[in-house]
MARVEXBA-785894 format. One line per field, with one value per residue (C-alpha): residue in three letters; chain; x, y negated, z negated. Coordinates in pm, whole numbers, plus 50000, padded with zeros to 5 digits. Example, Ala and Ser with C-alpha at 12.3 -4.5 7.8 and 13.67 -1.06 7.14 Angstrom:
% MARVEXBA-785894
resn: ALA,SER
chain: A,A
px: 51230,51367
py: 50450,50106
pz: 49220,49286
//
This chain:
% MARVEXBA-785894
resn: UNK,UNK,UNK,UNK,UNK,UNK,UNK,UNK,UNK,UNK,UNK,UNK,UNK,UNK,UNK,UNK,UNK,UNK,UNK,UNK,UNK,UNK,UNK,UNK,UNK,UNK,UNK,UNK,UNK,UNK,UNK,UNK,UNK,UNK,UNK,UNK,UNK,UNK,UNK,UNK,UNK,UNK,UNK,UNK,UNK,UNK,UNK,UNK,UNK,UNK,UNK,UNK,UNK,UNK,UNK,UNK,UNK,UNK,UNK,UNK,UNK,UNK,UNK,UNK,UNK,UNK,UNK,UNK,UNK,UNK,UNK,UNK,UNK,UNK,UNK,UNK,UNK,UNK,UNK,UNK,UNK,UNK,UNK,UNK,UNK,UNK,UNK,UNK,UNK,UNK
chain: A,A,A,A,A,A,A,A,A,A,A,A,A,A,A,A,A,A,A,A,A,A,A,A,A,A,A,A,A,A,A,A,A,A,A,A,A,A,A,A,A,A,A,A,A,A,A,A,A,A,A,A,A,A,A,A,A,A,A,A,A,A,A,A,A,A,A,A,A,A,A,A,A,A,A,A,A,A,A,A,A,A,A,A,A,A,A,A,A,A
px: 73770,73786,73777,73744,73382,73467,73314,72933,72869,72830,72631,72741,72952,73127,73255,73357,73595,73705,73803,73994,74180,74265,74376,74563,74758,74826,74942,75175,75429,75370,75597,75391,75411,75260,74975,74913,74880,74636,74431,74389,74289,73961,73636,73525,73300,72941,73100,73343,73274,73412,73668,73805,73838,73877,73786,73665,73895,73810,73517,73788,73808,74125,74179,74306,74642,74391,74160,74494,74634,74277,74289,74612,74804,74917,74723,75005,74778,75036,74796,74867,74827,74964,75214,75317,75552,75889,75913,75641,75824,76137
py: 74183,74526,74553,74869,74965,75162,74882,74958,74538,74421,74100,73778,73711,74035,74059,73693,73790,74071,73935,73662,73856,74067,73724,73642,73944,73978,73615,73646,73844,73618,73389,73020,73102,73414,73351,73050,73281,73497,73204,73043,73356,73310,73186,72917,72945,72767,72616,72669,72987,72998,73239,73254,72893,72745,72813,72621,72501,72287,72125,72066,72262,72452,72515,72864,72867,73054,72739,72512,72735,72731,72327,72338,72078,71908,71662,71488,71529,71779,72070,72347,72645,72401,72654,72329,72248,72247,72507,72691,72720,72777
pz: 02637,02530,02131,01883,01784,01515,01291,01279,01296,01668,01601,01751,01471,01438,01779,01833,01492,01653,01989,01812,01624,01935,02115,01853,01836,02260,02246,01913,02178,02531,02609,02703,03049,03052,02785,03056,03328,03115,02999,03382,03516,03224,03391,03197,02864,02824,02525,02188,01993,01643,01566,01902,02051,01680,01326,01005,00748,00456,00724,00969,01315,01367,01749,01810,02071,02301,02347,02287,02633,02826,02801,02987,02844,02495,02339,02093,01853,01687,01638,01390,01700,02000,02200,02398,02084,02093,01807,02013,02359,02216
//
């Protein structure tokens, strides 16, 4: 994922922040099938990395709509970023 280096930070951290903001920001304009599309054609992760498959809240993990659309389906669970919503495919 390419991202801007103009920040001097490129630690872990850093970059993971800047990728999910950059996912955030290309999926704000897809339409659900499309940001489906984009998210199948993903390999796989090792595992969850904070601020781009979720983020902390009060102690409480928030799952981004990027790791809500790699999953592939809705829970029910009525999460905060789920683009399966009603509201969301609308």
């Amino acid at each position: 994922m390419p991202v801007d280096f103009a920040r001097n930070c490129r630690c872990p951290q850093c970059l993971a922040k800047a990728i999910g903001a950059l996912l955030t920001e290309r999926l704000a304009g897809l339409p659900v099938a499309e940001a489906l599309q984009l998210a199948r054609e993903q390999p796989p992760a090792a595992g969850l990395i904070e601020h781009i498959d979720y983020t902390r809240e009060q102690g409480f993990f928030v799952y981004s709509r990027w790791f809500l659309l790699k999953r592939g389906t809705c829970c029910g669970h009525g999460c905060r970023n789920c683009p399966y919503s009603a509201s969301a495919v609308s």
